[in-house]
C-alpha positions in Angstrom: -9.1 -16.8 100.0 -9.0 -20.7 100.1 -10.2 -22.1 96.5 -13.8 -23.2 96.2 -12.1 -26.4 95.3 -10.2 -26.5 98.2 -13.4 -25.5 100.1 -15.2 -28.6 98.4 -12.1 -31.2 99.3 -11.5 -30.3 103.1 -11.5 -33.5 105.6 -14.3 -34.0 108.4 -13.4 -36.7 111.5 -12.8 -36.8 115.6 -13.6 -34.5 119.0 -10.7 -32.9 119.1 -11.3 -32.0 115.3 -14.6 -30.9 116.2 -14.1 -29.1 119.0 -11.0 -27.5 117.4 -13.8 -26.6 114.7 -15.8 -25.6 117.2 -13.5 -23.4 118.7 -12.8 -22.6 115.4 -16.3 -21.2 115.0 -17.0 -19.7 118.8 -13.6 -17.5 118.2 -14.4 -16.6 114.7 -18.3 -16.6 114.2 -18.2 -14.2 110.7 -14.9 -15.6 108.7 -17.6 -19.0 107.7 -19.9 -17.1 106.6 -18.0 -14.7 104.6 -16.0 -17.4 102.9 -19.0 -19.7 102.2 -20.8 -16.6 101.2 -17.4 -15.5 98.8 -17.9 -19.9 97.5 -21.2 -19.0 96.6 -20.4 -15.7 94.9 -17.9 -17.2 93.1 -20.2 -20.7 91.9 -22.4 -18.6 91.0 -20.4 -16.1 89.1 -19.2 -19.5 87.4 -22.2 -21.1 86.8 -23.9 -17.0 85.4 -20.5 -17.3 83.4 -21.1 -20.3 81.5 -24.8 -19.5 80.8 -23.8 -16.2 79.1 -21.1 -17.7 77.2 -23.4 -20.5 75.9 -26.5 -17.2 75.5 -23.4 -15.1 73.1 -22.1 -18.4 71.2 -23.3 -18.3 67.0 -23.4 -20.3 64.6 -22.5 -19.2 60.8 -22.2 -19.7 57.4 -19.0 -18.6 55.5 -19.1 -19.1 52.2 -16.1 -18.3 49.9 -15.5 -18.8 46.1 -18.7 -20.6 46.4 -17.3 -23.3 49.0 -19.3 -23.1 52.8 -18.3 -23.9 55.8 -20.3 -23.5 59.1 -18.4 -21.5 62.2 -19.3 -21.4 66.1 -18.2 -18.1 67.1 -18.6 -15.6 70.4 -17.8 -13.2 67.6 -20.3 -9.8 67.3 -19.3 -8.8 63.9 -18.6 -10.8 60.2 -15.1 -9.4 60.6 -14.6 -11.2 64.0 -16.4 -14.2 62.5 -14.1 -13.7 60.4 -11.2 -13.7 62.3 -12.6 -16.6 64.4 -12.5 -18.7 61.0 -8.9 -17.5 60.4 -9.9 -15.9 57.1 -7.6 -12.7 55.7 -9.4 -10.6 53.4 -7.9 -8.4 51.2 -8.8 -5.1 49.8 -10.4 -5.6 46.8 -12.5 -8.6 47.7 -16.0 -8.5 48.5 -17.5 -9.5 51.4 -21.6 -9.3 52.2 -22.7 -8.4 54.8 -20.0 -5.5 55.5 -17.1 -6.1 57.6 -18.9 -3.9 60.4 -21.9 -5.8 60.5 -23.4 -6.9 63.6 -23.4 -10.7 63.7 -26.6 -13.1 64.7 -27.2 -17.0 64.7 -27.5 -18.6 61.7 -25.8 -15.5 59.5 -25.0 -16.3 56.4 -21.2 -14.7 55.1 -20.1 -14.4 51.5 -16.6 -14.0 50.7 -15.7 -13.4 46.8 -12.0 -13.6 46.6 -10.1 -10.6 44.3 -8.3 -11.8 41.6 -5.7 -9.7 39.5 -6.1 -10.2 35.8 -2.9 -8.6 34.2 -5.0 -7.4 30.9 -3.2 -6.5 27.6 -6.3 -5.9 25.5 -5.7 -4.4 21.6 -1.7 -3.6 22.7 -3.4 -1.5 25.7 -1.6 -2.9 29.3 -4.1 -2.5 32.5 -4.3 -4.1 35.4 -8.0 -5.3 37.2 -8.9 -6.7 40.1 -11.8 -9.3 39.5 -14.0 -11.4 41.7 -15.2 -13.7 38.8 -13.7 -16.8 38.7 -13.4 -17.5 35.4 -11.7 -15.5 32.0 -14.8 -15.4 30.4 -16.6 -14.1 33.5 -14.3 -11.5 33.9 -14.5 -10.3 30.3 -18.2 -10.0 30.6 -17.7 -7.8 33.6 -15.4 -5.5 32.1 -18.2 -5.4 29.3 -16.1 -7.4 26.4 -17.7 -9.8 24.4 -15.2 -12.8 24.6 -16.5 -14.4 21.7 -15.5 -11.0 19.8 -11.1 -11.4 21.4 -9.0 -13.8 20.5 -7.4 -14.8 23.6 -4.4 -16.0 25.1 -6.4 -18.1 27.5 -8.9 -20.8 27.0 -12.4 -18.7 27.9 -13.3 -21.4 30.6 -10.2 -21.3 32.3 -10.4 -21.0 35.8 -8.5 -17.7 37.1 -6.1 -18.5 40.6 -6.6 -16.4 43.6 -3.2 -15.5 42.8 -4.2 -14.5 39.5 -3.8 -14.3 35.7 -1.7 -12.7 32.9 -4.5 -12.3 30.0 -4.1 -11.1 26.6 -6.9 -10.4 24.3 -7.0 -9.2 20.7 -10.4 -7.8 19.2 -11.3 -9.9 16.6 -13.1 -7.6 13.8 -15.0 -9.0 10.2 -14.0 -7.3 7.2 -13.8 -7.6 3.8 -10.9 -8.0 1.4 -10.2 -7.5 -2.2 -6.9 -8.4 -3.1 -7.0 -6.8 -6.9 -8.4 -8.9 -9.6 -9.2 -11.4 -7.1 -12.6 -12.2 -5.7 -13.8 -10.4 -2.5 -13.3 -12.4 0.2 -14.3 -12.0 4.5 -11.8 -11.7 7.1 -12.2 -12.3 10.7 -8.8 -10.7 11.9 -7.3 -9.7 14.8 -4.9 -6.7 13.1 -5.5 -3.2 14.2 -5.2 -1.2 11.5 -5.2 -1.8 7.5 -1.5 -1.9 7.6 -1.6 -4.6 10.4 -3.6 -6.7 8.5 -1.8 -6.4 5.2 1.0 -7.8 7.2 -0.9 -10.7 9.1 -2.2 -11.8 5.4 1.5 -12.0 4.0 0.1 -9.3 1.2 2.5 -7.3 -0.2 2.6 -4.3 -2.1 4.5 -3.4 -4.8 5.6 0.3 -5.4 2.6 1.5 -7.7 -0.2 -0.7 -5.9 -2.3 1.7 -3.5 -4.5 0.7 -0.7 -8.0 2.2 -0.3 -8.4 3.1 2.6 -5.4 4.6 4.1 -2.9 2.2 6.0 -2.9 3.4 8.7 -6.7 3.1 9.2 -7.9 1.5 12.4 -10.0 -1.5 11.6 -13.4 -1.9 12.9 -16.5 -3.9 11.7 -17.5 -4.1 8.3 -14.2 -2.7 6.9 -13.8 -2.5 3.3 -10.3 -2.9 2.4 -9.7 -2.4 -1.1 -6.1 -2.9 -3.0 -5.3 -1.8 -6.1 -2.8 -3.7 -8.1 -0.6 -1.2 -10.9 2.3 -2.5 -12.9 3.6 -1.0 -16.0 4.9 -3.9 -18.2 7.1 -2.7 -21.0 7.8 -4.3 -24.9 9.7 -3.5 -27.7 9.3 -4.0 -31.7 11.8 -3.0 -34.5 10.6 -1.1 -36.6 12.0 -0.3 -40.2 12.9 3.5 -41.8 12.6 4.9 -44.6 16.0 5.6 -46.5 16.7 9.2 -47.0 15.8 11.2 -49.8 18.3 11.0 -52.5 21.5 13.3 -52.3 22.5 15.4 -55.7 25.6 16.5 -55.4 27.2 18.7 -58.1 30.9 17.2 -59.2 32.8 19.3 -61.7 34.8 16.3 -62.7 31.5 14.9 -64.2 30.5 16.4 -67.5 27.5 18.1 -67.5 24.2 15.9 -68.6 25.9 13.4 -67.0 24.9 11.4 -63.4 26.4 8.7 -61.1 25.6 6.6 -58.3 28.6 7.5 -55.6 26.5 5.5 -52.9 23.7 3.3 -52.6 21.3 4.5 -50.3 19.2 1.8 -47.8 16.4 2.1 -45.4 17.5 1.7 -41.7 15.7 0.1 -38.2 14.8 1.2 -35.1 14.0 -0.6 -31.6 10.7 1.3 -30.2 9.6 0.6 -26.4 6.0 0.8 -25.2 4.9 1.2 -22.0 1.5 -0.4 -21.2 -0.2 0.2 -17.6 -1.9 -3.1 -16.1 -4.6 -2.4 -13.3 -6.2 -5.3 -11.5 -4.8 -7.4 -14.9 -6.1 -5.0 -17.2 -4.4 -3.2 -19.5 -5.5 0.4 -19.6 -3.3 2.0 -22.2 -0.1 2.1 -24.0 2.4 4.9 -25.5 6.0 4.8 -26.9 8.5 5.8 -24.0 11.5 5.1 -26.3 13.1 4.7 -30.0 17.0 3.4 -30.5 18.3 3.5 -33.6 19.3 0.3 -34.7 20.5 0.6 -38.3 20.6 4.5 -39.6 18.6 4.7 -42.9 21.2 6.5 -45.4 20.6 8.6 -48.8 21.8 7.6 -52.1 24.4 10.1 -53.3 23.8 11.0 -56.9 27.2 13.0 -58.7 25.2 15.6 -61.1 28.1 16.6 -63.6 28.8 20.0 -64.2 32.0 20.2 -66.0 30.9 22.3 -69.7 31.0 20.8 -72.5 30.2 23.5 -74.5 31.8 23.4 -78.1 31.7 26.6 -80.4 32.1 25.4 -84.2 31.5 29.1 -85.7 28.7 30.3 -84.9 26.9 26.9 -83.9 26.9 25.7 -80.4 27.7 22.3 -79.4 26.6 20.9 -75.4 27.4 17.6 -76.0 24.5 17.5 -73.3 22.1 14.3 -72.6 20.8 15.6 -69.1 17.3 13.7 -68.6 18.0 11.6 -71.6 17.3 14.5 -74.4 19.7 15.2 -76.8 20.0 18.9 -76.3 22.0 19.5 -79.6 19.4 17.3 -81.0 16.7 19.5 -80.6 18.7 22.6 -80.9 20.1 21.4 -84.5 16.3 21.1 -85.1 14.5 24.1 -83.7 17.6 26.9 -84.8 20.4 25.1 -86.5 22.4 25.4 -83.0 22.7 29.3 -83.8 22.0 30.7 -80.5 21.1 34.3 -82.1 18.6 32.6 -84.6 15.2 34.0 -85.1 12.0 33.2 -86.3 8.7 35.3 -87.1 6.3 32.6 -88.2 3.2 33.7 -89.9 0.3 34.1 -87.2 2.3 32.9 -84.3 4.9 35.0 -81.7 7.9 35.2 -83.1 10.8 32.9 -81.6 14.4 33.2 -80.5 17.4 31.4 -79.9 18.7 27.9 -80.0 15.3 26.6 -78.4 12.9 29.2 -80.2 11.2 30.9 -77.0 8.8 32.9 -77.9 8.5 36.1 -75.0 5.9 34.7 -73.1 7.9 31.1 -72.6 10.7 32.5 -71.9 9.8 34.4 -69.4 7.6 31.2 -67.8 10.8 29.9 -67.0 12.2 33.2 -65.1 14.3 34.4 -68.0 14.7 38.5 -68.5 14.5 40.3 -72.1 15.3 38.1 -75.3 16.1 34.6 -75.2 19.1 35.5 -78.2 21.0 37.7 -76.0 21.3 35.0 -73.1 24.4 32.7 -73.2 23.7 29.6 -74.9 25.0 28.4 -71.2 21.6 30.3 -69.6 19.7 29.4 -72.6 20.3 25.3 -72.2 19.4 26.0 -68.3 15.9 27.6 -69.4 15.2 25.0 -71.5 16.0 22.2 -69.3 13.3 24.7 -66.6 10.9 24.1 -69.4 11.3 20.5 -70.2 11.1 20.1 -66.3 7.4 21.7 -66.1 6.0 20.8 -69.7 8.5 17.9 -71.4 9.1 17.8 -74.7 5.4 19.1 -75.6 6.5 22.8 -76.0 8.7 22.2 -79.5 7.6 20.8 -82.2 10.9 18.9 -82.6 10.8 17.1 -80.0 11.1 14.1 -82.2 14.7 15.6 -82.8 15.8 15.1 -78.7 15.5 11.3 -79.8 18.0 11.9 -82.5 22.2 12.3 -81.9 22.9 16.1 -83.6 24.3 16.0 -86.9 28.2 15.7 -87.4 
């Protein structure tokens, strides 16, 4: 079928044209018709054409991230406008109306872009796909108070379509008391007690305790408390007595007779005190030690007991001074230094001996039977018993113990 253009440029001009066209149109009266009638079909169809396209042609506004931007579009749906404004949209972003949604003049499109924050919030790794714009924004709408994190990230930063890598710390006020110091408030980022010990640079020594435990998790209001122990040590010499004196009996001494073998002397010891500090106090102290320094020693004392017994007849001579009495002294004065001798004074107990015992004496210092028929050896050893407890009181010539015995 000839063209409507061609139909609208063909030539008219002489007879023989015009007869040929008449010709044309005696042999073939229907083909005119039919092609002018096909023109007109086709003009028409051209001009119904361009009326519907102009009827179906919209006008919208896309707005994305808050920027519009106005669209002509045959489009029937926001996903063809879409399309027509050569937007992608991904999966997590947000368009209003739906995709599906049937499209008319003067629509109005919002497109909130996705974002993916890569979150590390409190050591905890998570991904989340945002449509705020902002770090702060997209904080709020994962419910976190940003002014409670300490951030990575400025708050007002702007987050890229492409997106973020975020890490937040929650920030928690507590309070501190670091022993004998005052308390103090903490706004810290640590987890757990522990944590925080270490982000303050405290340390703690082996007998301080922390209250509460360590690995507590932090939260709000807090208490941390931290007890500070040392046991502190000192020492101080102290001096000791010197031993009791040693008597030691030495046969080549005679008897009554003493001597100083060695000088005795007090001695020193180091003693260590152990005194427990808590929060700078000291709570108590106790001895945890004793050295000997120098060892206190006892003076030796020789006591002679080689006899000196001397028989002249039937007087006995001990040529004994023991505790500075003159033994044959008072036995010279008391029985003539007859150890049989015997006295019955009027009114009194009779006495016996070299020392005159009565009964009752004698047997005050342990002796058995009559003081006569002792040795004069057990006889001295009574009365020395004697002059222990009562001195020279007990015989009235005592004044004789004073006196060296006669020759």
């Amino acid at each position: 079928m000839p063209s409507t253009t061609d139909l609208i440029n063909e030539p008219a001009g002489n007879d023989g044209a015009a007869a040929d066209a008449g010709r044309h149109r005696a042999g073939r009266p229907t083909r005119r018709r039919i092609v002018l009638v096909a023109a007109a079909t086709v003009l028409g169809l051209a001009a119904v054409g361009g009326g519907s396209a102009a009827a179906l042609s919209k006008t919208v506004t896309i707005t994305v991230d808050g920027q519009e931007r106005s669209v002509t579009t045959l489009a029937g749906s926001v996903q063809g406008a879409l399309t027509s404004a050569g937007l992608t949209v991904g999966e997590h972003d947000v368009i209003a109306p739906a995709p599906a949604t049937a499209l008319s003049d003067g629509a109005q499109v919002s497109v909130q872009r996705a974002r993916l924050v890569q979150l590390t919030l409190d050591g905890q790794e998570r991904d989340v796909w945002t449509t705020a714009t902002t770090v702060e924004a997209a904080l709020t709408q994962l419910g976190q108070n940003p002014a409670d994190l300490q951030l990575s990230a400025d708050r007002s930063r702007e987050i890229p379509v492409e997106g973020i890598t975020l890490t937040a710390q929650e920030v928690h006020e507590v309070t501190l008391t670091d022993g004998a110091e005052p308390l103090r408030t903490v706004r810290a980022t640590a987890r757990t007690v522990a944590d925080l010990l270490t982000d303050q640079g405290i340390v703690l020594g082996p007998e301080d305790t922390v209250t509460p435990d360590a690995t507590t998790v932090l939260a709000d209001g807090t208490a941390v408390d931290i007890t500070r122990t040392q046991t502190t040590t000192r020492t101080e010499q102290v001096a000791v007595a010197q031993l009791p004196d040693q008597r030691v009996d030495d046969p080549a001494l005679n008897r009554g007779t003493e001597q100083v073998v060695t000088p005795g002397a007090p001695g020193t010891e180091t003693v260590t005190y152990a005194a427990t500090v808590v929060d700078g106090v000291q709570t108590g102290e106790q001895e945890v030690g004793r050295t000997v320094d120098v060892a206190p020693t006892a003076t030796v004392i020789h006591v002679g007991t080689r006899s000196t017994l001397e028989m002249r007849g039937s007087r006995v001579f001990f040529n004994d001074t023991e505790f500075g009495v003159n033994w044959d002294g008072l036995a010279y004065c008391e029985s003539t230094n007859n150890p049989k001798a015997t006295f019955y004074p009027s009114g009194y107990p009779a006495t016996f001996g070299l020392f005159q015992f009565d009964l009752p004496t004698w047997q005050s210092v342990d002796g058995v039977g009559n003081p006569m028929d002792a040795s004069p050896e057990e006889q001295l050893m009574r009365a020395k018993m004697l002059y222990q407890k009562r001195g020279l009181e007990p015989w009235l010539c005592g004044y004789a113990a004073a006196s060296p015995p006669p020759a």
